[in-house]
C-alpha angles and dihedrals in degrees: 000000000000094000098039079056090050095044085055094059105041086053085063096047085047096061106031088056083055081052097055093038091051087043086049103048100037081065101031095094101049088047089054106039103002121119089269090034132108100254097037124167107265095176098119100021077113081070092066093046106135125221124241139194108254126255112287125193113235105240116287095022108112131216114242115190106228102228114211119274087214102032109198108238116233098265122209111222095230088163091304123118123275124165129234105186129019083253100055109092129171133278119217109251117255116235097211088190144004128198094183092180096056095030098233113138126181117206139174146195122194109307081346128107139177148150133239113213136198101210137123101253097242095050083046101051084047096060099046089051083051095048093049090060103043080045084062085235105145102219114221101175123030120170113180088184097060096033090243130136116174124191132222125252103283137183123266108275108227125240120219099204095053086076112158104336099071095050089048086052087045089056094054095040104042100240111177098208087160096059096034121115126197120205113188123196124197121205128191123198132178117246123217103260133040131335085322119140143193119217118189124181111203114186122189121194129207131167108236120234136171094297094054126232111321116220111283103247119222086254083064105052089044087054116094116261112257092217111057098157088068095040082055092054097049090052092057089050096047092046095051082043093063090039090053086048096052098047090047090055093044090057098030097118091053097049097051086055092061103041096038093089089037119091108248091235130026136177115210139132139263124231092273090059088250121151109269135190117208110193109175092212141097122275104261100038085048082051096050093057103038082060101049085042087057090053094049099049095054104247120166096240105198090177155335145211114196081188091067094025088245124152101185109215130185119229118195106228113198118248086020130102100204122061121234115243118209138186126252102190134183130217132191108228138175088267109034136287130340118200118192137167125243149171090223128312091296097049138051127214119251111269091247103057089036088051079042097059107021085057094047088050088044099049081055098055124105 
């Protein structure tokens, strides 16, 4: 009897605890994330926001700015970031080549390049004067102060690779190579560690006219160069000059042991019995002199590319209008330099223009 009774009531216990846990779980949700429950949905309470009349000062109470307890400095682009929306953040920068052992990097940001050297300043400075010259480029401004060497106005190099193409788009677009003038500018700027340095090249472009070349503004030098493809190749220039440099250097007491007994300059022939210029020196330095020797002797220089060691010259050839333009180039060799004349890399010059100019640039050496 007692357990029948105690079944009984176990039963409705039973059944009112399955009540309460239907009751409870059919509103649990909606008392944990319904509108009234503990994890409701707040997306668009914004929607309910209120408006309120600003802030006012009781009277004579006065209004004081707070002024900025780390005010930001005006900031001069100079190739850094700077952002020109909240929603413009900074790119990492891209290393286009690294040469670790020689500590020469070249990196670039957007339509800007430039090039991070490990150099002592002075040696630095040095080389750059040194590259402007074997590059042909006359300098009208150098501060060494404020690491800045300015050009003067120059005429157009020529590229190779632009060919026909380029005149034919001249012709259609009006282009006047003959009246355009090029100005370059080379900055140098100390990095953050070590004897580390950034070396930016910035080139501006105008067509002369009567009134000359007006001054380049600031505006000007910050633009982007409208030529990249020759900022690019004076970067690599500039990048295999200070490599050159730095080789040289490294090796410069051996070399001196086994040039110290050899004559600096030295005119001689090939197998061929071409004409033939020894010069016991390093590339650029034989570069350098060659160049300075052309301009001395008079020599009607057309062109030059420090890239494939050419210095262009014209040559007047009777009963011709035109004159002939022929190739003094020069080679790196075991023992120095070897400096030769050509028609082009297929063709060699006759032995008697090529006696005719490498013994004008000779008798202007030293």
């Amino acid at each position: 009897m007692n357990h029948k009774k105690l079944y009984t009531q176990a039963r409705a216990v039973l059944r009112w605890t399955l009540c309460l846990s239907m009751v409870t779980l059919s509103s649990g949700c909606a008392w944990i994330f319904g509108d009234q429950g503990y994890f409701r949905e707040r997306t668009l309470d914004y929607q309910k926001a209120q408006e309120i009349n600003p802030l006012r000062f009781p009277e004579g109470v006065s209004a004081h700015n707070i002024t900025e307890l780390y005010p930001i400095p005006h900031v001069e682009k100079m190739g850094r970031f700077l952002p020109e929306s909240g929603e413009d953040i900074p790119r990492p920068q891209s290393i286009l080549s690294v040469d670790e052992d020689l500590g020469i990097e070249l990196r670039s940001d957007g339509t800007l390049s430039w090039l991070i050297i490990e150099q002592e300043r002075e040696k630095l400075w040095a080389i750059l004067s040194d590259f402007l010259v074997a590059s042909g480029m006359e300098v009208e401004k150098h501060d060494a102060s404020l690491g800045r060497i300015e050009t003067l106005w120059l005429k157009p190099r020529i590229i190779e690779e632009e060919g026909m193409w380029a005149w034919v788009a001249d012709v259609f677009t009006g282009d006047d190579k003959e009246n355009t003038r090029e100005k370059f500018r080379i900055t140098v700027e100390k990095e953050a560690e070590g004897e580390r340095y950034r070396v930016q090249i910035d080139h501006v472009s105008r067509v002369r006219t009567d009134d000359g070349l007006s001054a380049v503004s600031q505006e000007e030098w910050d633009a982007a160069s409208g030529n990249k493809e020759l900022l690019d190749i004076l970067y690599a220039e500039l990048s295999d000059y200070i490599a050159d440099e730095k080789n040289r250097r490294g090796h410069a007491s051996i070399m001196a042991q086994n040039l110290t007994a050899m004559p600096s300059y030295l005119m001689t022939r090939d197998g061929n019995d071409y004409p033939v210029l020894m010069m016991q020196m390093d590339f650029n330095r034989a570069w350098i002199d060659v160049g300075l020797a052309i301009k001395k002797a008079e020599l009607t220089q057309t062109d030059l590319n420090l890239s494939l060691g050419i210095y262009y010259i014209a040559v007047e050839v009777e009963d011709e209008e035109e004159p002939q333009i022929y190739e003094v180039k020069l080679i790196s060799a075991n023992n120095g330099v070897q400096v030769a004349v050509q028609i082009d890399d297929d063709t060699v010059a006759p032995v008697e223009i090529s006696d005719k100019l490498l013994a004008a640039i000779s008798a202007k050496l030293g």
